[in-house]
C-alpha positions as CSV (number, residue, x, y, z in Angstrom):
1,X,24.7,2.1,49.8
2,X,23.3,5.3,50.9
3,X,21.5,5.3,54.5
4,X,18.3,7.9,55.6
5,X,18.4,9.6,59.2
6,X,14.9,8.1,60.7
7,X,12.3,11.0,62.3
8,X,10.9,10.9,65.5
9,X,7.4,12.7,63.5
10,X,5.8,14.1,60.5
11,X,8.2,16.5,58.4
12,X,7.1,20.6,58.5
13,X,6.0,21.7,55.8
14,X,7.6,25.4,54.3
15,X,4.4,27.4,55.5
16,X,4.5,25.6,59.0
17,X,8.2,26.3,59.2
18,X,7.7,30.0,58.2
19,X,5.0,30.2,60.7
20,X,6.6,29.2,63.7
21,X,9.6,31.0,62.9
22,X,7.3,33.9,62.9
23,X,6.1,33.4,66.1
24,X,9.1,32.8,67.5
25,X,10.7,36.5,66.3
26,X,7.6,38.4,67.2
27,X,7.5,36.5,70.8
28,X,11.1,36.9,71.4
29,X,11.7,40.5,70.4
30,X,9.9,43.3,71.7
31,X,10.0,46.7,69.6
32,X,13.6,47.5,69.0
33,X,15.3,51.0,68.1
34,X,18.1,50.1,65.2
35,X,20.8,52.7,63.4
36,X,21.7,52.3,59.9
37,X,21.4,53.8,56.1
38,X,18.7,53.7,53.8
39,X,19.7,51.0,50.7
40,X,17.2,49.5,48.3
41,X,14.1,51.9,48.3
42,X,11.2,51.3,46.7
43,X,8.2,53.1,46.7
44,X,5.3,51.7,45.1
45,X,1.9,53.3,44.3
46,X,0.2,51.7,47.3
47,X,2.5,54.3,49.7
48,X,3.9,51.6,51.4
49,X,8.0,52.1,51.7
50,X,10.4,48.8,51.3
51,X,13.9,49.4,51.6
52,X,17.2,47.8,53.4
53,X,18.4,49.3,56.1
54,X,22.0,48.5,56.7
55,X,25.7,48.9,58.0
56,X,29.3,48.3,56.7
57,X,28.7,44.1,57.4
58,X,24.9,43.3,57.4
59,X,21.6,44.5,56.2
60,X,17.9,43.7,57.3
61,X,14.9,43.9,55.1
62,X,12.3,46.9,56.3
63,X,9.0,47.6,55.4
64,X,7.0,50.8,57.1
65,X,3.1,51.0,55.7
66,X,1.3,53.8,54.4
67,X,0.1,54.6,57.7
68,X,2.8,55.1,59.7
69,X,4.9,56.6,56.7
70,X,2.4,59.6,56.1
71,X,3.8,61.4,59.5
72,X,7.1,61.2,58.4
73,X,8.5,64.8,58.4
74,X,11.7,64.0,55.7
75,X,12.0,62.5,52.4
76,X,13.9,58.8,52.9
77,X,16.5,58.6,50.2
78,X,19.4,56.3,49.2
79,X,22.2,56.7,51.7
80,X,20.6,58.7,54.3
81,X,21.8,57.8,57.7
82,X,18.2,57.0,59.8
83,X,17.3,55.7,63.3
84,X,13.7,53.6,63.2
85,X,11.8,51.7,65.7
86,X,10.2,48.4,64.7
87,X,9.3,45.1,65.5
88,X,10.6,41.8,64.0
89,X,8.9,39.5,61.7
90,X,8.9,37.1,59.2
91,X,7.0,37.3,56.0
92,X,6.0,33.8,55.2
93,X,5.0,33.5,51.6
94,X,9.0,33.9,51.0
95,X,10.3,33.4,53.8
96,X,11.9,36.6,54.2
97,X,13.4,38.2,57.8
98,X,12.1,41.8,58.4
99,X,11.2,44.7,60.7
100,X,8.1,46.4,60.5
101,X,8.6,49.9,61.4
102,X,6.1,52.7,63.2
103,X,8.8,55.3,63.5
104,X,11.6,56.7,61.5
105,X,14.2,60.1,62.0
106,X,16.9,61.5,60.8
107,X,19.4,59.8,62.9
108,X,21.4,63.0,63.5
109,X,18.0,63.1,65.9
110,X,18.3,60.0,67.7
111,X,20.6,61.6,70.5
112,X,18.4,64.6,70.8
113,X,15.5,62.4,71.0
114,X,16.9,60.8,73.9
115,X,18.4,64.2,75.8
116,X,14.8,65.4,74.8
117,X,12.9,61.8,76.6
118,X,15.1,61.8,79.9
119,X,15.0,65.8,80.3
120,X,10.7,65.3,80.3
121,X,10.9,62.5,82.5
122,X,12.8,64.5,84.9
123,X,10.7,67.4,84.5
124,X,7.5,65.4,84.6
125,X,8.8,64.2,88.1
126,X,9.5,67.4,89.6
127,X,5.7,67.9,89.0
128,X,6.1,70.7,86.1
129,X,3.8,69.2,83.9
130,X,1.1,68.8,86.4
131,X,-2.5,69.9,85.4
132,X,-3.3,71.0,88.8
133,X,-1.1,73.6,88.3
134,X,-2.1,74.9,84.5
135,X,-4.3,78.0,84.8
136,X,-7.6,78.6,83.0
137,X,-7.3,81.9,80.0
138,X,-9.0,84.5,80.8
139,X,-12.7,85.1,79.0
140,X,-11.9,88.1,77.3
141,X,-8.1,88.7,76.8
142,X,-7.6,92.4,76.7
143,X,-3.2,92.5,76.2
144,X,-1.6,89.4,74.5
145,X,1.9,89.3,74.0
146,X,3.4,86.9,71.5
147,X,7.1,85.8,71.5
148,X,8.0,85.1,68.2
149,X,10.2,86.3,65.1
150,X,9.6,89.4,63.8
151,X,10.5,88.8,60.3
152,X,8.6,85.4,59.9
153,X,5.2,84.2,58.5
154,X,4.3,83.1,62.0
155,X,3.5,86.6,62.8
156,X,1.4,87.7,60.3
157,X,-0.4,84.4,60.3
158,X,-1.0,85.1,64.0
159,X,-2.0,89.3,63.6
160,X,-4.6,87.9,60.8
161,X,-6.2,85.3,62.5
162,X,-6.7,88.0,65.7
163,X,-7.7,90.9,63.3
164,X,-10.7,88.6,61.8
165,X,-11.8,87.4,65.1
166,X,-11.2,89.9,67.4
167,X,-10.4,93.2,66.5
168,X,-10.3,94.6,69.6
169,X,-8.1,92.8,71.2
170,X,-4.4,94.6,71.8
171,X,-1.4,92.7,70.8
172,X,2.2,93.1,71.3
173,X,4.9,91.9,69.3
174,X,8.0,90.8,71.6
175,X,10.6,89.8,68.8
176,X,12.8,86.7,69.9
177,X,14.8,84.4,67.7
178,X,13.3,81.0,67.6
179,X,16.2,79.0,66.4
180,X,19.7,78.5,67.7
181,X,21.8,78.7,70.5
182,X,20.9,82.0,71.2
183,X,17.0,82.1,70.9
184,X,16.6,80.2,74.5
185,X,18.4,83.1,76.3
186,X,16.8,85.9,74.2
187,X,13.3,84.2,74.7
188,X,13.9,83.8,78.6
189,X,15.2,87.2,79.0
190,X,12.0,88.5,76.8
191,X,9.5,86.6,79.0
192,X,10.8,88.0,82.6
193,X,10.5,91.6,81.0
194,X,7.2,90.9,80.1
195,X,6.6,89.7,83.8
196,X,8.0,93.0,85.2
197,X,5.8,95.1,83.4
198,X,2.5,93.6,83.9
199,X,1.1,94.9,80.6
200,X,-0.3,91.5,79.6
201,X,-3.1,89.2,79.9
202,X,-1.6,86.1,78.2
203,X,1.8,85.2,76.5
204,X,1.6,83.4,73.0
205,X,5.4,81.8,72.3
206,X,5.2,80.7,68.6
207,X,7.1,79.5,66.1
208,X,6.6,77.0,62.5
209,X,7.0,73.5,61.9
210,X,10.5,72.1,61.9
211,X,12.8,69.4,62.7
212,X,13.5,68.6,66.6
213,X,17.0,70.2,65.8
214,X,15.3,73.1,64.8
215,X,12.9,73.3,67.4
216,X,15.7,72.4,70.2
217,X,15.8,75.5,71.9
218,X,12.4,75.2,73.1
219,X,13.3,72.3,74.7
220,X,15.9,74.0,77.1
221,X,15.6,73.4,80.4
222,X,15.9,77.2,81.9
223,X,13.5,78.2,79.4
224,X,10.7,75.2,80.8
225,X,11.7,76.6,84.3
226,X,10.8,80.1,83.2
227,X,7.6,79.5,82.1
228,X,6.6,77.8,85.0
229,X,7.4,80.6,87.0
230,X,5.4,83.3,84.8
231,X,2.6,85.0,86.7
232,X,0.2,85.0,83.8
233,X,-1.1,82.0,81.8
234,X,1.5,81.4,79.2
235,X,0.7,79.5,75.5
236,X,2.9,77.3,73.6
237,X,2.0,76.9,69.7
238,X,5.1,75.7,68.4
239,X,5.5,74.1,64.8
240,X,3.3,71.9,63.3
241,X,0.1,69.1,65.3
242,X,2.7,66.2,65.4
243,X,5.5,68.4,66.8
244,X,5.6,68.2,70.9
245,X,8.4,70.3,72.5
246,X,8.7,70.7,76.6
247,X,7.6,74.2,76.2
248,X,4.3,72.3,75.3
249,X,4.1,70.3,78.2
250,X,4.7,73.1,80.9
251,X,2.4,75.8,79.6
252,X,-0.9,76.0,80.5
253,X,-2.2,75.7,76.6
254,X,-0.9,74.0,74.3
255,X,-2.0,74.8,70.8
256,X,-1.4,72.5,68.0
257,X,-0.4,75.9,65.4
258,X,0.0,79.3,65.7
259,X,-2.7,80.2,63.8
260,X,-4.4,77.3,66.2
261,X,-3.2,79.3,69.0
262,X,-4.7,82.8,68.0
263,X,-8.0,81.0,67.7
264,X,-8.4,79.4,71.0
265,X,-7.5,83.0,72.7
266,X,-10.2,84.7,71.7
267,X,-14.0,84.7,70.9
268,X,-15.0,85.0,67.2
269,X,-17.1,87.9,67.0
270,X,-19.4,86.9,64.3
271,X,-20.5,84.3,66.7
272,X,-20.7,86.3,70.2
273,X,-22.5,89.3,67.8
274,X,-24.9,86.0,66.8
275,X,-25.3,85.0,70.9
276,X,-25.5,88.5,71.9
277,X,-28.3,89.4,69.2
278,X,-30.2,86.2,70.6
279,X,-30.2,86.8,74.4
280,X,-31.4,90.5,73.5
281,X,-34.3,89.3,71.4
282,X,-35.2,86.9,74.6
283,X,-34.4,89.8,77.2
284,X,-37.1,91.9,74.7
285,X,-39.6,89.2,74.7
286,X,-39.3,88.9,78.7
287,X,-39.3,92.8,79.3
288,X,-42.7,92.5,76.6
289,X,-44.3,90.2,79.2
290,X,-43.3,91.8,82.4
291,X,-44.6,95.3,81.0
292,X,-47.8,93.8,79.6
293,X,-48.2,91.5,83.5
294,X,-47.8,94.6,85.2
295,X,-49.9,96.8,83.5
296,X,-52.8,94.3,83.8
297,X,-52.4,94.4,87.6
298,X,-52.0,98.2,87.7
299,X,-55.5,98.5,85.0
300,X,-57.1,96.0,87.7
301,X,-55.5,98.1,90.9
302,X,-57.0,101.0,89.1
303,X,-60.4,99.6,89.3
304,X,-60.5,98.3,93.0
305,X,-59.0,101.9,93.9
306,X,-62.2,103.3,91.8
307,X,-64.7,101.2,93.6
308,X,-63.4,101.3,96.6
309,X,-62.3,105.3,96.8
310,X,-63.8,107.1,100.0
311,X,-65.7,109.2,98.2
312,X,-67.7,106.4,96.1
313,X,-68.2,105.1,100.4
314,X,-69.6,108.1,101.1
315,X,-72.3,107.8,98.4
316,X,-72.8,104.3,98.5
317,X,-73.1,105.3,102.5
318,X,-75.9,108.3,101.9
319,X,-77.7,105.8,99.6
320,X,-77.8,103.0,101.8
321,X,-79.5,105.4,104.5
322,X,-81.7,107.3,102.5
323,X,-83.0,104.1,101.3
324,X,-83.4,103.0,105.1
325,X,-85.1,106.2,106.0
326,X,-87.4,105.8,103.1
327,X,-88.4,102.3,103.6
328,X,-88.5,102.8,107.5
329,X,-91.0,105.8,107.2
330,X,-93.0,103.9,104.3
331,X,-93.6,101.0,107.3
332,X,-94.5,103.4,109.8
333,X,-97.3,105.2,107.1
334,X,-98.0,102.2,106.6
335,X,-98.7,100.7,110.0
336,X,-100.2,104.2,111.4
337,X,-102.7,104.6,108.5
338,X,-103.8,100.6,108.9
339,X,-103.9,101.3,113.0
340,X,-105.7,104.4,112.2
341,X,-108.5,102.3,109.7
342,X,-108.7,100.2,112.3
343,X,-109.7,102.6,115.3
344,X,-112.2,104.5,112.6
345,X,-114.0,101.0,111.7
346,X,-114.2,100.3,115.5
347,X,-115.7,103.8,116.0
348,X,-118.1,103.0,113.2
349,X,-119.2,100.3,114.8
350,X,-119.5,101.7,118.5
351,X,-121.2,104.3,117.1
352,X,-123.8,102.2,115.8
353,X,-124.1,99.5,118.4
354,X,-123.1,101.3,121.5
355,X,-124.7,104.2,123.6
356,X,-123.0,107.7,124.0
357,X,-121.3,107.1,127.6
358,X,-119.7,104.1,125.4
359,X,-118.9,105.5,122.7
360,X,-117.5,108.8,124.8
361,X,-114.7,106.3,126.7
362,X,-114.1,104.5,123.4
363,X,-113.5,107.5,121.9
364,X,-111.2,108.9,124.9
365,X,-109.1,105.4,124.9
366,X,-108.6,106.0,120.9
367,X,-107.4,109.1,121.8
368,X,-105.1,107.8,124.5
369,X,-103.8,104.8,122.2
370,X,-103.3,107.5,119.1
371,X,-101.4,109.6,121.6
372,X,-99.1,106.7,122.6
373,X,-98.5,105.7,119.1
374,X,-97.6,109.1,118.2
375,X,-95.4,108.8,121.1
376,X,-93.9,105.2,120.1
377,X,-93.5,106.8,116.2
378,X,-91.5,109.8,117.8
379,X,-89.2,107.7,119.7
380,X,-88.4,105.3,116.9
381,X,-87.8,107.9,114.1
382,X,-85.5,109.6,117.1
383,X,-84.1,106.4,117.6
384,X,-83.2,105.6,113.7
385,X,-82.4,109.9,113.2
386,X,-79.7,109.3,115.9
387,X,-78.7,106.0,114.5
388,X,-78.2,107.9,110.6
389,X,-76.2,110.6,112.5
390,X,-74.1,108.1,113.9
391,X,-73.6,106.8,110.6
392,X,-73.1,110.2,109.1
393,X,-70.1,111.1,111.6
394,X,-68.4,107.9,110.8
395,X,-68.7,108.0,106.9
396,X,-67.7,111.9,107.5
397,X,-64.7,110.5,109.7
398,X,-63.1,108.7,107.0
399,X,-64.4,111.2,104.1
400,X,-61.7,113.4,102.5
401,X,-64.4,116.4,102.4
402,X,-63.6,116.5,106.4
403,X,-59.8,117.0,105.4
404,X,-60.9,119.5,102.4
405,X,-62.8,121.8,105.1
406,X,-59.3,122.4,106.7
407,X,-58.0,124.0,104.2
408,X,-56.4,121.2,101.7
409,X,-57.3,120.4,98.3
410,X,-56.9,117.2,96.0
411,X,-55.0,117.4,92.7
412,X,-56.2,115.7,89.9
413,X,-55.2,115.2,86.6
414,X,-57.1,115.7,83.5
415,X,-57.8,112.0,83.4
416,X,-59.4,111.5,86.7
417,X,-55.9,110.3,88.5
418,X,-54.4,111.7,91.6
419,X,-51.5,113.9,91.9
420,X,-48.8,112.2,94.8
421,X,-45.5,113.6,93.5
422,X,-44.5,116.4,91.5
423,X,-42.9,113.8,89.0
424,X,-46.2,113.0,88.2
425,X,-47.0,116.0,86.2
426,X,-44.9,117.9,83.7
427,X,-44.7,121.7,83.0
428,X,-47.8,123.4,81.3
429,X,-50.6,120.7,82.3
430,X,-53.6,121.9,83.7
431,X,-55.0,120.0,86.8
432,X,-58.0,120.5,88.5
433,X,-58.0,120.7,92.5
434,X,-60.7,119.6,94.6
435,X,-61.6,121.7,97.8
436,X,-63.9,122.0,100.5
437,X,-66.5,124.2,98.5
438,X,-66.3,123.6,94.6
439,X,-62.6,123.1,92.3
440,X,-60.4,125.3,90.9
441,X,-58.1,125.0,87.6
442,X,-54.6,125.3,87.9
443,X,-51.3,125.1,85.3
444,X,-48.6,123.6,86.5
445,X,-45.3,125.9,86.8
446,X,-41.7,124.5,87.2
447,X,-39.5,126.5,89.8
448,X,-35.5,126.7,89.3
């Protein structure tokens, strides 16, 4: 007779089960850096990699997606001894234990990745990373000197960008070896020559993509120190966008490539040639307006000097008091001759109403009220003569003929215009000079 343990609930079923074992491994563990060889790799067409990742007594199922496996900077293949970073998990449908990874390296790297993370966090502490301290490139960099090898295509890559962008600019090879124990001495030694002489505007250190055992010696710490200490702004453009080095992190640029790094030096001149050519058309179109503003007020200057010239106040002056004179002695014609018809009809009369004794005194105070009209008449016209005299002096006062009569003259050009300075005229033109009595023609000579 058999016998049946009894539940305390409802039996799980395989997909609950699978699901809260999931739960429980991604919960538990947080991402987790494990050491072991590549077994079992499959690479289907999706680009996702599956393989088994395992060690002389256990393996563990890994999967790394298509995302995450495009950065990878090796080929995985059966055997190869790798370090990856991952996160557990559980894969329900079967029921299978795996990591997930988002990283993978050689794991000939994995000590030089950690020598590399607790060198930058030292660094990084002593404030040599610090943005407040990174320095601005210059505009226009006249000198650049690039560290770099000689023989390689970094170089070339480098002089071509430079030579299409800007040709002007003067660069100077400083050959260093960029790889192996000896290229962080040479390079240091390299870069505090170049800080003795001075010649240089900015220093370009360069070198291609590699592996972080490859690029290792940028990541020595004398060499970070050094750069630090340079006087001039210093650029790092070391291997390849996804390669960081701490030559990156202590120069004041940081350029993803080399040819990267050549580009964000300098201007590219088909560009500036396009800006300058604009800002000259606007310069012409503002230098159009100005000329054409000023010469409006100078044509209208012109015409208020005209009108208002002492000469043209001396005329308008004589007109305004030979009109007076002629309209004051038309009145007093006018009011002697009506005075006059007056006395002659009165004497008509008198002589044909009045007797002779009458007509005698009549006659005798006519000839005493002509004599003081004759009198008033004389005193008015001396009166208004003084008055046009006094008028006469004062337009003469501020007449140039009063400055002619002392023995000056007033040059004029052929078009009516003043002479001030002897810029004003050029050799060979005729002028015509104003003075006292008449004008006389004159050439104009140049002296030595």
């Amino acid at each position: 007779m058999s016998s049946r343990t009894p539940t305390t609930g409802p039996a799980l079923r395989p997909s609950q089960l699978n699901a809260l074992a999931r739960d429980l491994l991604e919960g538990g563990f947080p991402s987790i850096w494990v050491e072991g060889e590549l077994s079992s790799l499959t690479r289907p067409a999706s680009g996702h990699l599956y393989f088994a990742l395992k060690d002389e007594r256990a393996q563990v199922r890994c999967a790394m997606f298509k995302m995450k496996a495009q950065y990878l900077r090796f080929l995985p293949r059966e055997g190869l001894q790798v370090l990856v970073r991952g996160k557990l998990t559980l894969y329900e449908p079967r029921g299978d234990y795996q990591l997930v990874l988002d990283h993978m390296e050689e794991a000939g790297e994995g000590a030089l990745r950690r020598a590399f993370e607790a060198l930058k966090a030292r660094l990084e502490a002593e404030g040599l990373f610090a943005e407040s301290r990174k320095r601005p490139l210059p505009r226009f960099v006249r000198r650049l000197g690039v560290l770099t090898s000689p023989s390689g295509a970094v170089i070339r890559d480098i002089q071509s960008v430079l030579a299409r962008r800007w040709p002007l600019l003067d660069v100077e090879l400083l050959p260093v070896p960029v790889q192996g124990a000896t290229a962080a001495p040479a390079i240091i030694q390299t870069l505090r020559a170049a800080y003795a002489a001075g010649r240089h505007d900015v220093l370009l250190v360069a070198r291609g993509g590699g592996s972080l055992e490859d690029l290792w010696c940028f990541n020595d710490e004398a060499l970070v120190r050094t750069i630090a200490e340079s006087p001039v702004p210093v650029v790092s453009a070391v291997g390849h966008e996804v390669d960081f080095t701490l030559c990156d992190f202590v120069a004041d640029l940081r350029a993803p490539t080399p040819s990267a790094g050549a580009e964000l030096l300098v201007p590219d001149r088909v560009e500036l040639r396009a800006r300058i050519d604009h800002l000259q058309a606007r310069l012409q179109r503002r230098l159009a307006q100005l000329l054409d503003r000023a010469r409006q007020r100078a044509d209208h200057a012109g015409l208020r000097l005209q009108a208002e010239r002492p000469q043209r106040r001396i005329e308008r002056g004589r007109d305004r008091a030979d009109a007076l004179t002629s309209r004051m002695a038309a009145a007093m014609a006018r009011r002697i001759a009506g005075q006059r018809g007056a006395v002659e009809a009165l004497a008509r009369r008198l002589d044909q109403q009045a007797p002779a004794l009458r007509l005698q005194r009549l006659r005798q105070r006519l000839a005493l009220l002509g004599a003081r009209q004759d009198t008033a008449l004389r005193r008015g016209l001396q009166a208004r003569t003084g008055l046009l005299r006094e008028l006469g002096r004062g337009l003469h006062a501020i007449s140039p003929l009063a400055t002619l009569g002392r023995g000056y003259a007033i040059l004029q050009r052929a078009d009516g215009r003043a002479v001030r300075t002897a810029d004003d005229v050029a050799a060979g033109e005729v002028l015509r000079a104003l003075v006292a009595k008449g004008e006389l023609r004159l050439r104009v000579e140049r002296g030595e």
